[in-house]
C-alpha positions as CSV (number, residue, x, y, z in Angstrom):
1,X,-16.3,-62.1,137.8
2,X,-15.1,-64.8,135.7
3,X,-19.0,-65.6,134.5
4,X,-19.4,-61.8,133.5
5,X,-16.2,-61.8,131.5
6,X,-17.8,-65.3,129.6
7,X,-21.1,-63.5,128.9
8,X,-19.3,-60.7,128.3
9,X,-17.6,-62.3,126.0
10,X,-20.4,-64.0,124.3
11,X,-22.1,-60.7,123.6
12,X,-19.8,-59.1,121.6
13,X,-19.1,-62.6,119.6
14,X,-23.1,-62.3,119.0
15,X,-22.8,-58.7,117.9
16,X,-19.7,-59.3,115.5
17,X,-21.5,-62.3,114.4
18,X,-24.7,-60.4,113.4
19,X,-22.7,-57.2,111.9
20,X,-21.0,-59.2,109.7
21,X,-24.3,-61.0,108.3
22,X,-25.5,-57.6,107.5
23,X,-23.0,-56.4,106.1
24,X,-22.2,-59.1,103.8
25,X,-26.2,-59.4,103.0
26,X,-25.3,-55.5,101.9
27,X,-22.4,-56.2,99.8
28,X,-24.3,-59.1,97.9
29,X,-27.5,-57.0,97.6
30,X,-25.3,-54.1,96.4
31,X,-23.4,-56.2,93.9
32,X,-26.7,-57.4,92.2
33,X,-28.0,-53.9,91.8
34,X,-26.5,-51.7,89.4
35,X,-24.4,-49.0,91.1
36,X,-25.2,-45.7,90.4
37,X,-22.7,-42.3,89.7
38,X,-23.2,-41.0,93.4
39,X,-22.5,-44.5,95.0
40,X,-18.8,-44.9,92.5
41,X,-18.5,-41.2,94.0
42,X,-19.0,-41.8,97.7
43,X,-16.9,-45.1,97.0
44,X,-14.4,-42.9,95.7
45,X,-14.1,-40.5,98.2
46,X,-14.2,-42.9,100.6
47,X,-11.0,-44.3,99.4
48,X,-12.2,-47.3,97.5
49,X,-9.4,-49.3,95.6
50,X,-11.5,-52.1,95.0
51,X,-14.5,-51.5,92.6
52,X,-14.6,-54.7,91.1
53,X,-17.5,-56.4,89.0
54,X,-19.5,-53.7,89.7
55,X,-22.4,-53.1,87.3
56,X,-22.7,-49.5,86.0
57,X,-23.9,-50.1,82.4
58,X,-25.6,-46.8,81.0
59,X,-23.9,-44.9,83.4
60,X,-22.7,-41.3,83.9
61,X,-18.9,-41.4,84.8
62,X,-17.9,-38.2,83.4
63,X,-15.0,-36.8,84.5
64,X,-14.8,-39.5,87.5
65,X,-11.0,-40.0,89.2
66,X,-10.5,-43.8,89.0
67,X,-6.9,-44.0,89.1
68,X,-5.1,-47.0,90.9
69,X,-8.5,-49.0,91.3
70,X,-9.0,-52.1,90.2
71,X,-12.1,-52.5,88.2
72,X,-11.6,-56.0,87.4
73,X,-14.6,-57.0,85.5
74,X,-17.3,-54.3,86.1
75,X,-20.1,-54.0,83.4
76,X,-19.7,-50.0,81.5
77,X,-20.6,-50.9,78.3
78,X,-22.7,-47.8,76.7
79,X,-21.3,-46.1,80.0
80,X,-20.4,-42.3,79.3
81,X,-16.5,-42.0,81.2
82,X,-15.4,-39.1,78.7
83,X,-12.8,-37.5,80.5
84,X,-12.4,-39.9,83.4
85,X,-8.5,-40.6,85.1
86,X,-8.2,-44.5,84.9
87,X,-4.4,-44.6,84.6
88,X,-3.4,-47.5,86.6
89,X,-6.2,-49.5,86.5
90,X,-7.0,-53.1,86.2
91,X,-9.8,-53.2,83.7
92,X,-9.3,-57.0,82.5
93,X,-12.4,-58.7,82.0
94,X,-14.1,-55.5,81.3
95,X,-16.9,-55.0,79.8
96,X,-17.0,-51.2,77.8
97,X,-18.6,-52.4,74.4
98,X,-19.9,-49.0,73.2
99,X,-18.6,-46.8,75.8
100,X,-17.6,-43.1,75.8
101,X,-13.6,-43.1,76.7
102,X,-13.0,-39.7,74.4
103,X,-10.1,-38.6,76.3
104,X,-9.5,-40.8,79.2
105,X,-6.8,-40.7,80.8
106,X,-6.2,-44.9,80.5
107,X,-2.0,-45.1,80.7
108,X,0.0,-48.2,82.4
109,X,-3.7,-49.5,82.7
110,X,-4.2,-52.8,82.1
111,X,-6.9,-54.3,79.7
112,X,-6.6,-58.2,79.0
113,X,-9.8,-60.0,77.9
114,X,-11.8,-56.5,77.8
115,X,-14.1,-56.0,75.6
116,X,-13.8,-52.2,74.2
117,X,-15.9,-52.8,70.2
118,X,-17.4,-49.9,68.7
119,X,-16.3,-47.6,71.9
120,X,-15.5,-44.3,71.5
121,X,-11.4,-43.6,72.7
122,X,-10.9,-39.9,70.8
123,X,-7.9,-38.7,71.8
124,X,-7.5,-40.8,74.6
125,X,-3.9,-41.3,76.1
126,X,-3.1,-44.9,76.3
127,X,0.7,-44.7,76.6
128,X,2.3,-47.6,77.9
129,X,-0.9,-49.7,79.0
130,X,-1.2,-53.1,78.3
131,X,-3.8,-54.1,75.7
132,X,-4.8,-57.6,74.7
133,X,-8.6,-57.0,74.3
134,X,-11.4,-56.1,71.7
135,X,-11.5,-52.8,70.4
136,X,-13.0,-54.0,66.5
137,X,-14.9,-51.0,65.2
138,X,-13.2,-48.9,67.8
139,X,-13.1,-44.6,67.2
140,X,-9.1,-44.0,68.7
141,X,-8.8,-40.9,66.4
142,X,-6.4,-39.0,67.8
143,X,-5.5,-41.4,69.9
144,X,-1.8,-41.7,72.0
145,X,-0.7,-45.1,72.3
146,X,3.0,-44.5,72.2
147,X,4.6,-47.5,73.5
148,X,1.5,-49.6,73.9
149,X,1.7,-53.0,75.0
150,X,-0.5,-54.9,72.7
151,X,2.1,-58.3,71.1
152,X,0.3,-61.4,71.7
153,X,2.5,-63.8,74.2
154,X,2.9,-66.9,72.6
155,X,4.3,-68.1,75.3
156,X,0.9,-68.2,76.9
157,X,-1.6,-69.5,74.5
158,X,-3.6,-72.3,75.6
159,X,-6.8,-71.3,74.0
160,X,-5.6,-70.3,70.4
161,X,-4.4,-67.1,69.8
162,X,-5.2,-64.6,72.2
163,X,-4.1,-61.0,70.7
164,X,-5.5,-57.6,70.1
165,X,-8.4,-57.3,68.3
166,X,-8.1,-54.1,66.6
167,X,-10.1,-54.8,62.7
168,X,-11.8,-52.1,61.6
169,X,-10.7,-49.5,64.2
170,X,-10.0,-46.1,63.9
171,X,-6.9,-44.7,64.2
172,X,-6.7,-42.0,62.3
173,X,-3.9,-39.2,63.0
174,X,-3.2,-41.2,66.0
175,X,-0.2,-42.1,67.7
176,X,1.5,-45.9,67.5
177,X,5.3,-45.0,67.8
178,X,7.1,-47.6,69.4
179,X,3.8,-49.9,70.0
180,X,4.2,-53.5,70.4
181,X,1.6,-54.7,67.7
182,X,3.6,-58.0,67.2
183,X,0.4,-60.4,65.7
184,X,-2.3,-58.1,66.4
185,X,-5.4,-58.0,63.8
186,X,-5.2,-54.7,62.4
187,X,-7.4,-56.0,59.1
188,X,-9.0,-53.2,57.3
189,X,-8.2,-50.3,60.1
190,X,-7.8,-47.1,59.2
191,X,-4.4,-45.8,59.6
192,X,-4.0,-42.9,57.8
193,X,-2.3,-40.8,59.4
194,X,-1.1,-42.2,62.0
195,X,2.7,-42.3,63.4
196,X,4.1,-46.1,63.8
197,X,7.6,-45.0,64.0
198,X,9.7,-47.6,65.5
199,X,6.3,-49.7,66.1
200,X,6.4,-53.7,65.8
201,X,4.2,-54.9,63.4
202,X,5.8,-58.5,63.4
203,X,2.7,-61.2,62.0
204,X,0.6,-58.5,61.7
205,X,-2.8,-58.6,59.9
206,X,-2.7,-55.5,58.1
207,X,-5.0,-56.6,55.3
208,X,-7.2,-54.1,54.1
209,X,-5.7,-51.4,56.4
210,X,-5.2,-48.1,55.0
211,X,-2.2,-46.3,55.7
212,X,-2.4,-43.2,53.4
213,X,0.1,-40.7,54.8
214,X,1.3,-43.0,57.7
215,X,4.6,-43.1,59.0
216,X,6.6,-45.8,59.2
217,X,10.0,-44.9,59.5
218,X,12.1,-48.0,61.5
219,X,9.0,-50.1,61.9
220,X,8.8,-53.7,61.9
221,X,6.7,-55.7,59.4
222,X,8.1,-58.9,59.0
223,X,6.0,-61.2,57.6
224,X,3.2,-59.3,58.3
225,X,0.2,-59.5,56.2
226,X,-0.8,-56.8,54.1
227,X,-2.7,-57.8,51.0
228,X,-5.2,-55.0,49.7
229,X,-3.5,-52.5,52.0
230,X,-3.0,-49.0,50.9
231,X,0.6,-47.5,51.6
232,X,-0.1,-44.1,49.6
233,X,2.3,-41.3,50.5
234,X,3.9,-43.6,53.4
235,X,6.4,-42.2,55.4
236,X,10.2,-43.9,55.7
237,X,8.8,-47.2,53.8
238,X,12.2,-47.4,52.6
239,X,13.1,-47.7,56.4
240,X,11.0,-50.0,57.5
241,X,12.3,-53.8,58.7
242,X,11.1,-57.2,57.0
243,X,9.0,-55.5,54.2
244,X,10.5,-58.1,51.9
245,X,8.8,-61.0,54.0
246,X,5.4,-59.3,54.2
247,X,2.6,-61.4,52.8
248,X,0.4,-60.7,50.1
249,X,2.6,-57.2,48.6
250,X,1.7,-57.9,45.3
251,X,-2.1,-57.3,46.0
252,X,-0.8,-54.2,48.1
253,X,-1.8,-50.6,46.6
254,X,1.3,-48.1,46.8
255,X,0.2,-45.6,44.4
């Protein structure tokens, strides 16, 4: 009896042991191979929290529920997510250079090191997510990134200056109030528009920017750059807190 039990025993050990060879074969096959929509959908549906490094470049997500999952690294740039839910997300390391985001549900998600230039983020709702990425040449027309987290930490700079990369973005009409913008490059973006009530603009670049029609009532500028920017028809300039230490005010266009 004892001797079956041992064989017995062995068996199974020799099954488990050859399951888990193909299944990790699978997975490493799988993550060389881009993924396509119906595999992100039966991982969905299945559950899935962990989509991570996944490559689905070109891809249709349209419209796809993400939410909670953390897609740590994957590969969407030129990737078509227009009206996806990715609130929650981990997106750091992220590659969506060129992607479709028009309105994406992307709040409390988290974007550090992720790479979002010349994507398209119309009317997009960004409230409250952290973003320390690339998004030069970004469309956020329309945008909603009330209370977006987006000050560089110098407490954690090692490498230089790590902040958000946000030079000649679009922002027009959208919504900054309250945003932490505290060094962020906002060099020749167009901000006309666009509501930065209450936002922190402390060491910002805002050379070039235009802000035709922007409001700024209780922002924070202080020593902010802002040399060739256009503050036409500003709202609550008046208001707003450090403009005497902003750099470059005498090259600044105000009428």
């Amino acid at each position: 009896m004892k001797d079956r039990l041992e064989v017995l025993k062995r068996h199974i050990v020799s099954i488990l042991l050859v399951a888990l060879c193909v299944i990790t074969s699978g997975l490493t096959a799988y993550a060389d191979t881009p993924a396509t929509r119906d595999q992100v959908v039966a991982m969905l549906e299945r559950g899935e929290k962990d989509l991570s490094n996944l490559d689905l470049r070109g891809q249709d997500l349209t419209a796809l529920d993400f939410s909670g999952t953390n897609l740590f690294g994957v590969d969407m740039r030129q990737a078509d997510l227009s009206g996806a839910k990715l609130r929650g997300c981990n997106l750091d390391m992220a590659l969506l250079r060129g992607a479709n985001l028009t309105r994406v549900d992307l709040r409390d998600t988290s974007m550090f090191a992720t790479v979002l230039a010349e994507g398209t983020l119309k009317n997009s709702d960004l409230r409250g997510a952290y973003v320390m990425g690339n998004l030069q040449g970004a469309d956020l027309e329309g945008a909603n990134l009330a209370g977006v987290r987006a000050s560089a930490d110098m407490r954690n700079q090692p490498m230089g200056l790590v902040r958000a990369e946000l030079a000649r973005a679009v922002l027009r009409g959208a919504n900054l109030e309250g945003a932490q913008l505290a060094r962020a490059n906002l060099s020749f973006t167009d901000l006309t528009g666009a509501n930065l009530a209450g936002a922190d603009l402390t060491l910002a670049d805002l050379s070039g920017a235009d802000l035709t029609g922007a409001n700024l009532s209780g922002a924070t500028l202080t020593e902010a750059v802002v040399e060739n920017a256009v503050f036409r028809d500003v709202k609550g300039l008046t208001s707003v807190q450090g403009f005497d230490s902003v750099r470059g005010k005498s090259f600044a266009v105000f009428e």
